[in-house]
C-alpha positions in Angstrom: -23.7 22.4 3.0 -23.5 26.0 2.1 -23.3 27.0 -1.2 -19.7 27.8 -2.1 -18.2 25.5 0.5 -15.6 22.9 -0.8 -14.9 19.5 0.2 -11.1 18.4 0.1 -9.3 15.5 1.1 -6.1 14.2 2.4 -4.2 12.6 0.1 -4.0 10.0 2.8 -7.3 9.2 3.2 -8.6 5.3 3.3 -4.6 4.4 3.2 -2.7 2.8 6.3 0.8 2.3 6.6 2.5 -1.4 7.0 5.8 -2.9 7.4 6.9 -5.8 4.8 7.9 -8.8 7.3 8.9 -10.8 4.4 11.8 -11.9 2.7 13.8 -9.1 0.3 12.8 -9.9 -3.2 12.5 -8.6 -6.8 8.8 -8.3 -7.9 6.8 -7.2 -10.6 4.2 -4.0 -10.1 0.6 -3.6 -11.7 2.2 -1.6 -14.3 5.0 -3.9 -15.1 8.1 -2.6 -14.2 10.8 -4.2 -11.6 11.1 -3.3 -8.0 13.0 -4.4 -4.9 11.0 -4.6 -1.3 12.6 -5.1 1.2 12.3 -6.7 4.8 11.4 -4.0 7.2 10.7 -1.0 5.0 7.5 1.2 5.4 4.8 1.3 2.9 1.0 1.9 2.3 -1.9 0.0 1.4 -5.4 0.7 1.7 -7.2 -0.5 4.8 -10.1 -2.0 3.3 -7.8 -4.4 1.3 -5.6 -5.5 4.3 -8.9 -6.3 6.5 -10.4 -8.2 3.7 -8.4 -10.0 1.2 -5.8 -12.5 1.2 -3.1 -10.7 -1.0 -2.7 -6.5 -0.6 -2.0 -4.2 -3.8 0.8 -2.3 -1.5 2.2 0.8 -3.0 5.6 1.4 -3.2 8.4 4.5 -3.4 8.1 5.2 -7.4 4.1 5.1 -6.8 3.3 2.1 -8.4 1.8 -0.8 -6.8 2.4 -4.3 -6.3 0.9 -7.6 -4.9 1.7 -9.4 -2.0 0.5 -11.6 1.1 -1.0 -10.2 4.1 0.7 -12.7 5.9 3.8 -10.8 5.0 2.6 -7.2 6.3 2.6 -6.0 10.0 0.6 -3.2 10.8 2.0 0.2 12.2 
């Protein structure tokens, strides 16, 4: 690299976007505030997490994050 070259990112990067398949419901984020999600809105998780776990730390609108089942995600 030369010298004075910078390295940026997308803001994007890592993150995929998913479609909530499950019921509407009222849950609780990481940060502990109250949020509605609701069947077949768009949102983003990271791609790792939906390839390798059984529940997804899924962001939603306000920027928070919450948990749910991958079962209850459909990729886009």
């Amino acid at each position: 690299m030369k010298q004075g070259d910078v390295v940026t990112f997308s803001d994007t990067r890592g993150r995929m976007r998913v479609k909530y398949v499950g019921e509407t419901k009222k849950v609780k984020t990481s940060k502990g505030s109250e949020v509605t999600i609701s069947n077949g809105a768009e949102y983003q998780c990271t791609e790792k997490e939906y390839h390798s776990g059984l529940f997804v730390l899924m962001t939603v609108p306000n920027g928070e994050r919450t948990r749910v089942k991958r079962s209850e995600l459909q990729k886009i």
